[in-house]
C-alpha positions in Angstrom: 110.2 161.4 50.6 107.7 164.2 50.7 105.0 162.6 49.0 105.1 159.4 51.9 105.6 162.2 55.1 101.7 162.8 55.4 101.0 159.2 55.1 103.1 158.7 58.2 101.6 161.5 60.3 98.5 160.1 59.3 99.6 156.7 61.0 100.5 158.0 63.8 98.0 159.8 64.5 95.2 156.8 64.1 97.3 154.6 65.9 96.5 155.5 69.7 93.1 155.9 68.3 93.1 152.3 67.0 94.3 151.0 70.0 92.1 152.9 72.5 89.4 151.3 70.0 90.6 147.4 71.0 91.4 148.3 74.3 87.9 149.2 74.8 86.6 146.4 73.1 88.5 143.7 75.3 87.3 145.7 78.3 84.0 145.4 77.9 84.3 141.9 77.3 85.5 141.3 80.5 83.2 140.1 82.9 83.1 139.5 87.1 82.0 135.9 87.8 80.4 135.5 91.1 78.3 133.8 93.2 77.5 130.6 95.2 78.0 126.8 95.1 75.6 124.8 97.1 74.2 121.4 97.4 71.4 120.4 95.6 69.4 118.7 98.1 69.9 120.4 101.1 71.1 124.0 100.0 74.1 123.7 101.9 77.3 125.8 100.4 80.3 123.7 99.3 83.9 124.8 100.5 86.7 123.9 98.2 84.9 123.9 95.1 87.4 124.4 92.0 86.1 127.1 89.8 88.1 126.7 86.8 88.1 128.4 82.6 88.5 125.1 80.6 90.9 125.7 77.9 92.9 128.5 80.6 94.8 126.6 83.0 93.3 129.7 85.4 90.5 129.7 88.3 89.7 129.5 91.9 87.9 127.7 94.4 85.4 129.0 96.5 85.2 129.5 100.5 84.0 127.7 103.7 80.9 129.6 102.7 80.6 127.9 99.1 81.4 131.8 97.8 83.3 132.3 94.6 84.7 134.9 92.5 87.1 135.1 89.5 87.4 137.5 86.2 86.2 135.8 82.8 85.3 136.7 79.2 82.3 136.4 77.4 82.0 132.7 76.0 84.4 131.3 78.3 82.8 127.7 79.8 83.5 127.9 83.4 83.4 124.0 85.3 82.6 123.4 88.3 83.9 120.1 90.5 84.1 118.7 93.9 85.3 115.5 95.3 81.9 113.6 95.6 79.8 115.7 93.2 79.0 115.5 89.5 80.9 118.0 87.4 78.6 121.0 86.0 79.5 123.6 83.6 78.3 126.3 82.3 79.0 128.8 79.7 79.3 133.0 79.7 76.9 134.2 77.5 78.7 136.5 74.4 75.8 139.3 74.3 75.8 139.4 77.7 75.1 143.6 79.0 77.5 144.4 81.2 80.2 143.3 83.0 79.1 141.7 85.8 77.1 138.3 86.1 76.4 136.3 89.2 75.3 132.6 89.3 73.9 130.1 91.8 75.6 126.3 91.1 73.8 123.2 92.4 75.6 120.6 92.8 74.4 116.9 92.3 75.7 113.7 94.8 77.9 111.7 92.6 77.4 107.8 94.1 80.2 105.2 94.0 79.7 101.8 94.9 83.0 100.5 96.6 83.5 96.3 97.0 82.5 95.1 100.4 85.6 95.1 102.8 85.7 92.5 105.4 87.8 93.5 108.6 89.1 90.7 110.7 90.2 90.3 114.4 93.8 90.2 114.5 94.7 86.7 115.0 97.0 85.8 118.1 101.0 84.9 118.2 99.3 81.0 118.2 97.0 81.4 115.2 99.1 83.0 113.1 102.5 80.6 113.9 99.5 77.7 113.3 98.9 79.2 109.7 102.6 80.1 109.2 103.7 76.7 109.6 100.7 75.0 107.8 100.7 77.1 104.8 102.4 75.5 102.2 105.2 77.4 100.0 105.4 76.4 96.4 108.1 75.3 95.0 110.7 77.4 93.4 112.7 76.7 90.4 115.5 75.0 91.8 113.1 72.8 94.1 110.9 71.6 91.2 114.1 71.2 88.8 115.6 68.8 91.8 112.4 66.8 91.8 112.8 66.7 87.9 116.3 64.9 88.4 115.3 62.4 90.8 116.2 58.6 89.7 112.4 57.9 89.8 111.3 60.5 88.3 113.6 59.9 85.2 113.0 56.3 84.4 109.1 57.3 84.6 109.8 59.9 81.7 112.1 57.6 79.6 109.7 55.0 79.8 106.6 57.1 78.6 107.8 59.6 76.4 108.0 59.4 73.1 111.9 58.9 71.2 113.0 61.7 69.0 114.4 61.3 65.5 118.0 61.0 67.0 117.0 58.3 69.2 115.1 56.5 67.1 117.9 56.9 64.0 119.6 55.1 66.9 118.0 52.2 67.9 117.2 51.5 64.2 121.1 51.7 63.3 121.7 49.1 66.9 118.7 46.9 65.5 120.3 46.6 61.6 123.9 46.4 62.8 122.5 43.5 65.1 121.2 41.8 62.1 123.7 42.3 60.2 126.3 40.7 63.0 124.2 37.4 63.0 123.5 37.1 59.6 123.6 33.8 58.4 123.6 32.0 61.9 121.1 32.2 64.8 121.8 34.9 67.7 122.5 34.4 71.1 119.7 33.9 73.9 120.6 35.7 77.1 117.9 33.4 79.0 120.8 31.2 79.9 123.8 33.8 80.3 123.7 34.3 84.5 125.3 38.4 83.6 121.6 39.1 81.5 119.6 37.3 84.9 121.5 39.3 87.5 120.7 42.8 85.4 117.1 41.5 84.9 117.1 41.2 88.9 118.2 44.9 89.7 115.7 46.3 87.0 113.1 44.0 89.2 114.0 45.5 92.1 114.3 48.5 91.1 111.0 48.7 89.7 111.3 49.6 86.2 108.9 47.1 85.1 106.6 47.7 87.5 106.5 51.5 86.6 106.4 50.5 82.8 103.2 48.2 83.0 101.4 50.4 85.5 101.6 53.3 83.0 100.7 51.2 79.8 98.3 48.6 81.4 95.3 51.2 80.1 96.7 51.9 76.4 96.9 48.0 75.8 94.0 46.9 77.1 92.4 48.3 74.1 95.3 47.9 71.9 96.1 45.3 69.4 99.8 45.5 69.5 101.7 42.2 70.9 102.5 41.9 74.6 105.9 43.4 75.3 106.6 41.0 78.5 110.1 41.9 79.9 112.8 39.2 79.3 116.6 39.1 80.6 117.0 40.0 76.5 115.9 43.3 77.1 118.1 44.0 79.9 121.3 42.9 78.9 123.0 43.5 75.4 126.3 41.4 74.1 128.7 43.5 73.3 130.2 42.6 70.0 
């Protein structure tokens, strides 16, 4: 225990010494920042110019006289900024003597080109109820699923699109059980049964037919698929 009690006092001793030694050391690299932000093409001084230590979250901003001042270190970068103005920084030199340093910032005119605006008279109770009610509104979805369900509107899409395979599966099972049903004897022509004439009628009337050939009259023009002329057979179906 006796051999480690100098040691201590030894310790002890050197420590205020050691700590005078970095005190001293941060203190002299502490340095005043001053001096004057102004314009650079009319030497005008800038009020509300932030003054700020990147990296430091800390600074200032300087008067209505463009004056500033604000403690820094050596080799801090120190930025200056202003609505309207490019950015400018500047760094503190490390082997600078001293610890004062004063600076005089010029700052450049940082142009933005905006879109044009247009301003408009403001149009009277007439004009604008003129506009209001010629404007048209677009339908929502429950207006253009309405149009969708219309009787028209149906027929047009059953008699231009396309069956799928249940459909189809369909009609060729209705075509073979047909065939089968005759087999052996010849089948039924509706041209004289008055029921098939009075539904060919209403599907005149109607205008199924006429939709039907108006939206195929281009495709078979160039087609060279049989003519598919609508007969009282097509409309009406024996039931078995």
């Amino acid at each position: 225990m006796r051999r480690f009690l100098p040691i201590f006092l030894l310790c002890c001793f050197l420590k205020p010494v050691q700590s005078k030694a970095q005190f001293e050391a941060f203190k002299d690299s502490v340095v005043q920042l001053y001096g004057i932000v102004m314009t650079a093409d009319s030497l005008k001084g800038l009020e509300s110019v932030s003054v700020v230590v990147k990296g430091q979250n800390r600074g200032t901003i300087t008067n209505d006289k463009g004056v500033f001042s604000i403690v820094v270190l050596k080799g801090d970068e120190i930025e200056f900024s202003s609505v309207g103005y490019k950015n400018k920084s500047i760094f503190v030199p490390k082997d600078l003597t001293g610890n004062q340093q004063s600076v005089i910032q010029l700052m450049v005119n940082d142009t933005v080109y905006l879109p044009a605006t247009i301003i408009k008279a403001r149009p009277t109770r007439a004009q604008f109820e003129r506009d209001f009610l010629n404007n048209p509104v677009p339908d929502d979805n429950i207006a253009i699923a309405r149009k969708n369900n219309e009787a028209a509107t149906r027929r047009i899409l059953v008699a231009n699109m396309p069956l799928d395979g249940r459909e189809a599966s369909s009609q060729y099972l209705k075509q073979a059980s047909t065939k089968a049903y005759y087999a052996g004897q010849v089948a039924p022509q509706n041209i004289f049964n008055p029921f098939a004439w009075a539904e060919f009628i209403k599907a005149w009337k109607r205008g199924d037919f006429k939709k039907k050939s108006s939206s195929t009259s281009s495709s078979t023009s160039t087609s060279t698929a049989p003519s598919t002329t609508p007969t009282p057979n097509d409309i009406y179906k024996p039931r078995h």
